[in-house]
C-alpha positions as CSV (number, residue, x, y, z in Angstrom):
1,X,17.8,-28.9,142.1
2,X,14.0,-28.9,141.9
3,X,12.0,-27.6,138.9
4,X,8.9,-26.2,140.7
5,X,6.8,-25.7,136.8
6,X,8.1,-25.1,133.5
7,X,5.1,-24.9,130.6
8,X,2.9,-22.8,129.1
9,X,-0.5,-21.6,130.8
10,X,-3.9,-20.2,129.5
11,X,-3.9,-18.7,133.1
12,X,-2.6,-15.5,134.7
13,X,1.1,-15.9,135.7
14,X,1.5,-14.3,139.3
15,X,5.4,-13.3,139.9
16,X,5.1,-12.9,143.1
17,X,3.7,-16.7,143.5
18,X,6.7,-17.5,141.6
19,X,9.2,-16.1,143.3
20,X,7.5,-18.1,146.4
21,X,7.6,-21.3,144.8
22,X,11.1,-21.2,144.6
23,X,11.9,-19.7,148.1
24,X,14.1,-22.1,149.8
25,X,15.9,-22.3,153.0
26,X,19.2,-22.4,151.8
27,X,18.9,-19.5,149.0
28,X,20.5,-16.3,149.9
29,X,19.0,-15.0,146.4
30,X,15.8,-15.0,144.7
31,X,15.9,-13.7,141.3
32,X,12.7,-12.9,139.0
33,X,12.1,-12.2,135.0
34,X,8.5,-10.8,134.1
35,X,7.9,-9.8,130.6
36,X,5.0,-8.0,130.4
37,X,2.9,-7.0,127.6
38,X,3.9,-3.5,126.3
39,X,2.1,-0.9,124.2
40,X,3.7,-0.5,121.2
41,X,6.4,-2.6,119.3
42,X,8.6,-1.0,116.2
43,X,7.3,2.3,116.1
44,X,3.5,1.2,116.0
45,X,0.8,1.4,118.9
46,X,-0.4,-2.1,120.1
47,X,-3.7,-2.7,121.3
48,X,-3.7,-6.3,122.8
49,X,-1.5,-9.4,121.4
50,X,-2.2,-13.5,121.3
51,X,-0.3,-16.3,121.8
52,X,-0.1,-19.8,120.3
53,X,1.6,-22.4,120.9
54,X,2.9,-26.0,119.5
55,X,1.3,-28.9,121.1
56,X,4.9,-29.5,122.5
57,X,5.8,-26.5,123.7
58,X,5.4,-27.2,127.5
59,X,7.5,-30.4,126.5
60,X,10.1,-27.9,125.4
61,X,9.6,-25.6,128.1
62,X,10.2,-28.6,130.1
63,X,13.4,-29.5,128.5
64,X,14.8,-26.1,128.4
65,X,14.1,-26.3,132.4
66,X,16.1,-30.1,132.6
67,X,18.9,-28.1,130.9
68,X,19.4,-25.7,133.4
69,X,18.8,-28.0,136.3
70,X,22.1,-29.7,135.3
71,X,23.7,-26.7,134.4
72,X,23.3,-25.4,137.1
73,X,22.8,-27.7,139.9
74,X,26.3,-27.9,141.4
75,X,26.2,-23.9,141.3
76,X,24.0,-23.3,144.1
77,X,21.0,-23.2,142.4
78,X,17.9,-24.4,144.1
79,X,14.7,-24.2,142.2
80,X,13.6,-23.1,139.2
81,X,10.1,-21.9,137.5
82,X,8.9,-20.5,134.0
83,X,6.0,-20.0,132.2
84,X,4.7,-18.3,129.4
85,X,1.3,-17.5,128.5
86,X,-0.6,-18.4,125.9
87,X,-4.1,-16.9,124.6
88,X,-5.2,-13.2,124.7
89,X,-3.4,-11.1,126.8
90,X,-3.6,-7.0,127.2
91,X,-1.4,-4.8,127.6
92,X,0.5,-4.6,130.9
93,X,-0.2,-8.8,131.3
94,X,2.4,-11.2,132.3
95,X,3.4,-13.1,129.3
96,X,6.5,-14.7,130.3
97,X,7.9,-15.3,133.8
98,X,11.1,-17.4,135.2
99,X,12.2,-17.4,138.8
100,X,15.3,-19.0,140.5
101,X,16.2,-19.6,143.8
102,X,20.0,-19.8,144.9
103,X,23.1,-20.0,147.6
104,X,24.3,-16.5,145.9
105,X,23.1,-13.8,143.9
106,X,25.4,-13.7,141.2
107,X,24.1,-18.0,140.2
108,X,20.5,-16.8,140.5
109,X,21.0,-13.9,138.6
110,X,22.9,-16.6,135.8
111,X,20.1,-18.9,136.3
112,X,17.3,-16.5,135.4
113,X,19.0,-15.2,132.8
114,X,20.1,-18.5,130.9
115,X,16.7,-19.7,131.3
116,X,14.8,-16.5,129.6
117,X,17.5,-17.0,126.9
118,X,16.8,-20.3,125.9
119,X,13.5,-20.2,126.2
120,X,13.0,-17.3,124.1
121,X,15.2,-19.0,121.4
122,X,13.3,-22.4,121.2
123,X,9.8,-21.6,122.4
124,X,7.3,-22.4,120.2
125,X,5.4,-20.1,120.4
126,X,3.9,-17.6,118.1
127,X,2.7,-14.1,118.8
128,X,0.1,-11.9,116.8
129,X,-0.4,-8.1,117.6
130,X,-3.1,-6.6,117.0
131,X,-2.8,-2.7,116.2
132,X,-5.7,0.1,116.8
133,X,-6.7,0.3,113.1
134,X,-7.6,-3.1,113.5
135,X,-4.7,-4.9,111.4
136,X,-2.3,-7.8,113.0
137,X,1.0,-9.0,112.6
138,X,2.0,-12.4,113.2
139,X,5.6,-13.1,114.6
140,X,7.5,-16.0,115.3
141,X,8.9,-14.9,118.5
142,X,7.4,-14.9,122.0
C-alpha cells in the first residue's frame, strides 16, 4: 500500500491529478471524493470561506492516512491520497479531496469513504464563512 500525499495545501487540489496518482496496474477501481465549496450553508448565502489550520494538521492528515494503509492493505487497496485546502477559497473550489486505488470497487469505494470520515472527524482545521452582508462565522469543522 502506498500513500501517494496526505496534508494540507495552500494550493489548488486538482481531482483529476489525484485520481492519476493513484492509478495502478493492478486496480480494477479508482474511486474519488471532492468537496467543493458550496454557496450557501444553513439557510444563509455564502460568499467565499477560509481555512486554518493547526501547525500539525498534515501530521494528522498523515496519520489518518497510516491508518488506513493498514486497514486496508490486505483488502486490495493500492494507494491512497488526500488533501484539504487551506487559505481563501471561492465558491465552487476544491477544499477537500481523497482518492483510492484498488483490486475491486467495493474496497475502493470503503477506502475513500473511511478516509473522508476520519479525516473530517480529526482534522484540524477551522473554517470561517463569510456571508454577503459582510459578517462571518467561524466553525470548527472542515
Amino acid at each position: 500500500m502506498e500513500i501517494v500525499s496526505a496534508g494540507v495545501s495552500e494550493s489548488p487540489l486538482d481531482p483529476a491529478e489525484a485520481s492519476a496518482a493513484v492509478g495502478d496496474d493492478r486496480a480494477g477501481a479508482v474511486v474519488s471524493f471532492t468537496g467543493v465549496v458550496r454557496n450557501h450553508d444553513g439557510g444563509r448565502a455564502v460568499d467565499w470561506i477560509e481555512y486554518s489550520c493547526h501547525p500539525k494538521a498534515d501530521e494528522v492528515i498523515g496519520d489518518i492516512a497510516a491508518k488506513a494503509a493498514e486497514a486496508f492493505a490486505d483488502r486490495g487497496v493500492h494507494r491512497l491520497w488526500v488533501g484539504h485546502r487551506v487559505g481563501k477559497l471561492v465558491v465552487g473550489d476544491v477544499a477537500f479531496l481523497v482518492a483510492a486505488s484498488a483490486s475491486h470497487r467495493a474496497e475502493a469505494f470503503e477506502a475513500c469513504s473511511w478516509l473522508v470520515e476520519e479525516v473530517k472527524r480529526d482534522i484540524p482545521v477551522w473554517k470561517r464563512q463569510v456571508f454577503p452582508d459582510g459578517t462571518h462565522e467561524w466553525s470548527n469543522s472542515a
